[in-house]
SEMAR-569298 format. One record per residue (C-alpha): x, y, z. Coordinates in steps of 0.2 Angstrom, whole numbers, padded with zeros to 4 digits, always signed. Example, Ala and Ser with C-alpha at 12.3 -4.5 7.8 and 13.67 -1.06 7.14 Angstrom:
<rs>
+0062-0022+0039;+0068-0005+0036;
</rs>
This chain:
<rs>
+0105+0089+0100;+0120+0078+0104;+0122+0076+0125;+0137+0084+0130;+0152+0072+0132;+0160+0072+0152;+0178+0069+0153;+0188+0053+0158;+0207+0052+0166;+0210+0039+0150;+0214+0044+0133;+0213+0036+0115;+0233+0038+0109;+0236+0054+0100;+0224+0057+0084;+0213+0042+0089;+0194+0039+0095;+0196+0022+0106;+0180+0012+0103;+0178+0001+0120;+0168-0013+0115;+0163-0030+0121;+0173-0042+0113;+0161-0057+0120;+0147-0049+0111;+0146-0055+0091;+0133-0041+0084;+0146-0029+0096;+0160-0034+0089;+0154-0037+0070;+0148-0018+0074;+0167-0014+0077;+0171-0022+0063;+0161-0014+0051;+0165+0005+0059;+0183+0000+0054;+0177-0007+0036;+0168+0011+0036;+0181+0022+0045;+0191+0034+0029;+0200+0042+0040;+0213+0027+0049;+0208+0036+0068;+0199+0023+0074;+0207+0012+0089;+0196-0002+0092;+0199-0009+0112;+0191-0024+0119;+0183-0018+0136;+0190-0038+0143;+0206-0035+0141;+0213-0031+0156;+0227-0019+0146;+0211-0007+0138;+0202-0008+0155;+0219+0001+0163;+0219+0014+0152;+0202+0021+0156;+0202+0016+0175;+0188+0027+0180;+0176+0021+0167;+0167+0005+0177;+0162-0010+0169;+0146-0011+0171;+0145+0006+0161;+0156-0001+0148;+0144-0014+0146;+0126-0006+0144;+0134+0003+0128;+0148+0006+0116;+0161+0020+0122;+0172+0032+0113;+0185+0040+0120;+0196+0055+0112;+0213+0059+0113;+0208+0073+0125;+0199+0060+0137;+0179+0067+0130;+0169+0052+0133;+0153+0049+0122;+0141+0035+0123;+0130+0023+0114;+0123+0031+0100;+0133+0048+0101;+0148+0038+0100;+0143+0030+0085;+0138+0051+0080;+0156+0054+0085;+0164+0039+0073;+0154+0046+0058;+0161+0066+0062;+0176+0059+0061;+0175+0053+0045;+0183+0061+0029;+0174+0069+0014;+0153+0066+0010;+0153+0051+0024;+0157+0063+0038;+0139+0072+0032;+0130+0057+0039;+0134+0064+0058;+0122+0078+0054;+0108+0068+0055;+0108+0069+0075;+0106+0087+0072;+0087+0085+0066;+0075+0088+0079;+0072+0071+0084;+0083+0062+0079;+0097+0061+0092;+0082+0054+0104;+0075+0041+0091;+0093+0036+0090;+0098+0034+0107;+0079+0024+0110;+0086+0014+0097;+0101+0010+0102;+0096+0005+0120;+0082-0004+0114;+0096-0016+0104;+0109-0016+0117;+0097-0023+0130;+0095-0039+0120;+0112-0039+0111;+0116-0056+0117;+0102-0062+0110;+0106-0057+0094;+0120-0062+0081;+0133-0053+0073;+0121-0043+0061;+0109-0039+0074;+0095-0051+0071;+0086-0060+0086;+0091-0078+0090;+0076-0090+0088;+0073-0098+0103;+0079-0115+0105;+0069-0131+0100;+0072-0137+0118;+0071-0121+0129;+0057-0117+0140;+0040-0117+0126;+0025-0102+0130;
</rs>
C-alpha cells in the first residue's frame, strides 16, 4: 500500500501536481520529460528544484530532501515522494493509462518500487538521460 503523503505549506497552482525535480540531473530531467510526453491529462507542472522561484514556493521542503528523490506536490499542498510520486502522476492520468497506478496496490509492489527507485536515485549522476550507467573513464582511477 502507497505511504501516506504529509502536507506542505506550498502548493502546485490550482488543478496541478508540481513535479520538483533536479534540473542538473540528465536521466531526472529526461524522466520529466517523458512524464509530460506521457501525461493525457495537461495537470502536470514540472518545477526545477534550482530555481530559486520553485524553491519559494515550497519553502518548508529542504533541499537536501529535494534532492534524494522526485517530489510531487498537489494543489492542496499532499506531498509524495520518489516512487509514490511517480504512482501519483500515473493516478492522475486520463482513461486505461491511469490503470497503471494500480500496480502499487499488489502486495509487493509499492516496496519493490520504492527499493527500486532508491536503488537509481543513489547513482543518478552516474547515469545518463535514459538511466544507463556511465562507463568509467579511460583515465580515471583503474581497480
Amino acid at each position: 500500500m502507497p505511504s501516506r503523503p504529509h502536507r506542505s505549506a506550498g502548493k502546485a497552482s490550482p488543478g496541478k501536481l508540481a513535479l520538483l525535480y533536479d534540473g542538473s540531473c540528465a536521466m531526472c530531467t529526461a524522466g520529466v520529460r517523458s512524464a509530460l510526453n506521457f501525461d493525457n491529462s495537461g495537470r502536470l507542472e514540472p518545477l526545477d528544484l534550482h530555481d530559486e522561484r520553485a524553491r519559494a514556493r515550497f519553502p518548508d521542503l529542504k533541499l537536501e530532501s529535494l534532492l534524494e528523490e522526485l517530489h510531487a506536490v498537489d494543489d492542496d499542498g499532499r506531498v509524495y515522494r520518489g516512487a509514490r510520486a511517480v504512482n501519483e502522476i500515473l493516478r492522475r492520468q486520463r482513461g486505461i493509462r491511469s490503470w497503471l497506478a494500480l500496480l502499487w496496490y499488489i502486495p509487493g509492489y509499492a516496496w519493490l518500487a520504492d527499493r527500486q527507485y532508491k536503488k537509481i536515485a543513489v547513482s543518478r549522476y552516474q547515469r545518463d538521460a535514459s538511466g544507463r550507467l556511465s562507463e568509467p573513464s579511460a583515465s580515471g582511477p583503474h581497480h
